[in-house]
N, CA and C atoms as a LAMMPS dump frame, in Angstrom:
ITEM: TIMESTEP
0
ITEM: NUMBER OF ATOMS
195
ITEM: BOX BOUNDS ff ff ff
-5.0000000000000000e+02 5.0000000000000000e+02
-5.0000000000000000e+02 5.0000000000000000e+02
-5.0000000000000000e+02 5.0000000000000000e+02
ITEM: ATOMS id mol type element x y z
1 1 1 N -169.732 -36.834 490.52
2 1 2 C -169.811 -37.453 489.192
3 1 3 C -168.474 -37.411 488.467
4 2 1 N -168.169 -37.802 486.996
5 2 2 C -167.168 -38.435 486.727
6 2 3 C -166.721 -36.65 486.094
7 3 1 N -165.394 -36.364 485.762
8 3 2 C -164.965 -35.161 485.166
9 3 3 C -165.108 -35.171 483.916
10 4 1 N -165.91 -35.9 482.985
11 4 2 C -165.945 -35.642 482.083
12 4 3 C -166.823 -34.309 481.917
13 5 1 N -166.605 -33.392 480.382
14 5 2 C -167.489 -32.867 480.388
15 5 3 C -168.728 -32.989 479.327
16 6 1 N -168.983 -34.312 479.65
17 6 2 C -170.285 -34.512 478.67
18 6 3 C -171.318 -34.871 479.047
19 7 1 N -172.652 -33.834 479.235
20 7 2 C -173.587 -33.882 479.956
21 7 3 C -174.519 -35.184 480.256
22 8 1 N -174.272 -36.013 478.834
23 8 2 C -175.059 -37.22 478.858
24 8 3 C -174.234 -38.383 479.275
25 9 1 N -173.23 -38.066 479.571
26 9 2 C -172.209 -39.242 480.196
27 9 3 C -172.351 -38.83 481.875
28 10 1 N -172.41 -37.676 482.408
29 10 2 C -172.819 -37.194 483.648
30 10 3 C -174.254 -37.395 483.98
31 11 1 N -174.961 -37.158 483.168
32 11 2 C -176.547 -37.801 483.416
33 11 3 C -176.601 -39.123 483.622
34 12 1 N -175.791 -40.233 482.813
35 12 2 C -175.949 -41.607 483.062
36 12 3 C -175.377 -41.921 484.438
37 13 1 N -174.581 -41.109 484.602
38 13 2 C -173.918 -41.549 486.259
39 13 3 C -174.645 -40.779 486.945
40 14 1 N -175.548 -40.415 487.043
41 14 2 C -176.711 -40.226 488.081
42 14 3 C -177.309 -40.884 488.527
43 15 1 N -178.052 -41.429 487.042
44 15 2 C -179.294 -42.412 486.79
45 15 3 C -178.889 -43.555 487.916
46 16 1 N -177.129 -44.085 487.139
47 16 2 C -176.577 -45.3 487.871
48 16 3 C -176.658 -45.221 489.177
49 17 1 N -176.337 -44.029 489.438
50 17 2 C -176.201 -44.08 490.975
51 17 3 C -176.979 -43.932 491.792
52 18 1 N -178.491 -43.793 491.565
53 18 2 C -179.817 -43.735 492.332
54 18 3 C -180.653 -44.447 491.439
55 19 1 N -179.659 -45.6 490.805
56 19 2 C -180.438 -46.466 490.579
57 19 3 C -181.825 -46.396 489.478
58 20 1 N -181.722 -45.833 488.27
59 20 2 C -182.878 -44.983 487.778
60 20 3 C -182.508 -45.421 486.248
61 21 1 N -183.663 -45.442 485.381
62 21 2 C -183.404 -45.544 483.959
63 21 3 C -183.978 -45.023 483.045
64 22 1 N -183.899 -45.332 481.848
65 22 2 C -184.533 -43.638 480.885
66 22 3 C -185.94 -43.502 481.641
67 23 1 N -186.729 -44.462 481.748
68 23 2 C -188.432 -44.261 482.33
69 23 3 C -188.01 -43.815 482.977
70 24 1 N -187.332 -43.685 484.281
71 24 2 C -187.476 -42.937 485.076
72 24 3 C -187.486 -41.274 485.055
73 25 1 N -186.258 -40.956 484.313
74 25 2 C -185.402 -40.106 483.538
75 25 3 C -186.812 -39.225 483.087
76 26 1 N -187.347 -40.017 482.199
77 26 2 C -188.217 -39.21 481.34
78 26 3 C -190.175 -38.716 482.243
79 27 1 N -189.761 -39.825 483.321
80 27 2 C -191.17 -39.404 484.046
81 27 3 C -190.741 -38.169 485.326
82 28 1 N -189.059 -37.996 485.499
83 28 2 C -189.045 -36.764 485.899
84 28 3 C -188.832 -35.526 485.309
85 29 1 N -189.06 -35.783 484.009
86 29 2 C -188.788 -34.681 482.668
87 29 3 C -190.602 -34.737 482.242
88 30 1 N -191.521 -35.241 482.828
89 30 2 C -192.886 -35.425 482.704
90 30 3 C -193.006 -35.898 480.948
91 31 1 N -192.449 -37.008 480.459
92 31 2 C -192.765 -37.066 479.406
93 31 3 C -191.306 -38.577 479.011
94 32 1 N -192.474 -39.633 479.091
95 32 2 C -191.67 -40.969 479.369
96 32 3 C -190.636 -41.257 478.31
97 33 1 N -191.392 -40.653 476.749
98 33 2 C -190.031 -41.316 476.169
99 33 3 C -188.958 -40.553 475.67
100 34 1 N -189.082 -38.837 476.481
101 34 2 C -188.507 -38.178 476.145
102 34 3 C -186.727 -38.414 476.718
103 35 1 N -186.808 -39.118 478.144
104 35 2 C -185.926 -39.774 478.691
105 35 3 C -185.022 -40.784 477.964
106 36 1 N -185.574 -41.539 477.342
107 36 2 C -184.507 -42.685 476.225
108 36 3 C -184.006 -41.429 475.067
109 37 1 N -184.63 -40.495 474.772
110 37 2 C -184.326 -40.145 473.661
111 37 3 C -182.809 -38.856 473.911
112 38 1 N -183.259 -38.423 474.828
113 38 2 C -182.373 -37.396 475.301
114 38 3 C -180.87 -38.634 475.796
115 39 1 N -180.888 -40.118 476.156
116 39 2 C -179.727 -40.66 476.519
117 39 3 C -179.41 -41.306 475.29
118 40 1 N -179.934 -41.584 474.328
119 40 2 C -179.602 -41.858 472.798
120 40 3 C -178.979 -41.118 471.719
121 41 1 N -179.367 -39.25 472.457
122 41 2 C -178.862 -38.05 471.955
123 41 3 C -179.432 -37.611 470.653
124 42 1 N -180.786 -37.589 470.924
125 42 2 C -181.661 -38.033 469.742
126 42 3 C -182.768 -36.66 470.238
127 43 1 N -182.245 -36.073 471.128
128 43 2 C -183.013 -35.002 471.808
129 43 3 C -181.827 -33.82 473.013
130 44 1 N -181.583 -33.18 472.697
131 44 2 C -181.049 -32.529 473.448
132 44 3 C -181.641 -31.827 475.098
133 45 1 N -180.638 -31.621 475.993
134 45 2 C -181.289 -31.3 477.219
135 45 3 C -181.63 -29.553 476.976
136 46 1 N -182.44 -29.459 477.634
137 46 2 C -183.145 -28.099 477.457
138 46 3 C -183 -27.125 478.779
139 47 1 N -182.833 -25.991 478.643
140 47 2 C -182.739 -24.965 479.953
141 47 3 C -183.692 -25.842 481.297
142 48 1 N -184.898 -25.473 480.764
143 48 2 C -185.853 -26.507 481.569
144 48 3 C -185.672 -27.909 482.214
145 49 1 N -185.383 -28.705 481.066
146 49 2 C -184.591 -29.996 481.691
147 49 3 C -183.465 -30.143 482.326
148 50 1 N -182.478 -29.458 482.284
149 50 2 C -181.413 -28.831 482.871
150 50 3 C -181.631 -28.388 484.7
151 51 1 N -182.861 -27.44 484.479
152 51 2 C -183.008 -26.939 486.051
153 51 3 C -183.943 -28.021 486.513
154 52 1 N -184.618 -29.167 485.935
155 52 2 C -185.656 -30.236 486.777
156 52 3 C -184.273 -30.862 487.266
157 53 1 N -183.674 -31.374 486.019
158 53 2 C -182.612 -31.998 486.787
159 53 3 C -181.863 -32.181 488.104
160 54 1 N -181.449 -30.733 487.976
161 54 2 C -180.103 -30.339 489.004
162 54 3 C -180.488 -30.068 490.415
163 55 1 N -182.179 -29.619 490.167
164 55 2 C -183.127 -29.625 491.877
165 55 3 C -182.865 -30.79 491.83
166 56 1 N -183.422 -32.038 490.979
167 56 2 C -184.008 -33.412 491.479
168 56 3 C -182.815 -33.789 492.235
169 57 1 N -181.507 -33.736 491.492
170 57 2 C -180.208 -34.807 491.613
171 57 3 C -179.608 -33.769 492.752
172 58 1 N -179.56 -32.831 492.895
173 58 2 C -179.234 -31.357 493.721
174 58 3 C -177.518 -31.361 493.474
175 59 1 N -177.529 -31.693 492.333
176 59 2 C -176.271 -31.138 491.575
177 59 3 C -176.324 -29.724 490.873
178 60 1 N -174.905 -29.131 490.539
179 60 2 C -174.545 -28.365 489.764
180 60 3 C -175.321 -28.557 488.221
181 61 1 N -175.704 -27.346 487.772
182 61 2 C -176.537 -27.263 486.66
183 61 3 C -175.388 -27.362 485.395
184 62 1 N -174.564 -27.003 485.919
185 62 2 C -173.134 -26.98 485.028
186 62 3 C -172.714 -28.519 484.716
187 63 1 N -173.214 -29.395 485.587
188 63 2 C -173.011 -30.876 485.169
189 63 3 C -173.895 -31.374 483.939
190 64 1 N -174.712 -30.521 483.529
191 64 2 C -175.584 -30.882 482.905
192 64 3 C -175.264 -29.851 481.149
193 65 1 N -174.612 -29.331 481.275
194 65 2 C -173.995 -28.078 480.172
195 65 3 C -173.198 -28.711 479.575
């Protein structure tokens, strides 16, 4: 992913890159519109969302910090 260190600019280049969008986002965070809201920054990522993440994408959890 890109070196930035901003978790929601590293989350979008995930999404992009397996092809995925907030629905998706938010139905692997079990909660559909929590996904648009967390890439709007209207919701912050959470310890929890953080570790669904980094299994799903099997990235560094630190990409997500």
């Amino acid at each position: 992913p890109s070196s930035t260190n901003d978790p929601i600019e590293n989350l979008n280049f995930l999404l992009d890159e397996n092809q995925m969008n907030a629905s998706d986002l938010g139905h692997i965070l079990g909660n559909r519109q929590l996904g648009s809201k967390i890439l709007r920054r209207e919701r912050q990522l959470s310890k929890t969302h953080i570790r669904i993440l980094s299994n799903y994408f099997r990235v560094s959890a630190d990409l997500l910090l």
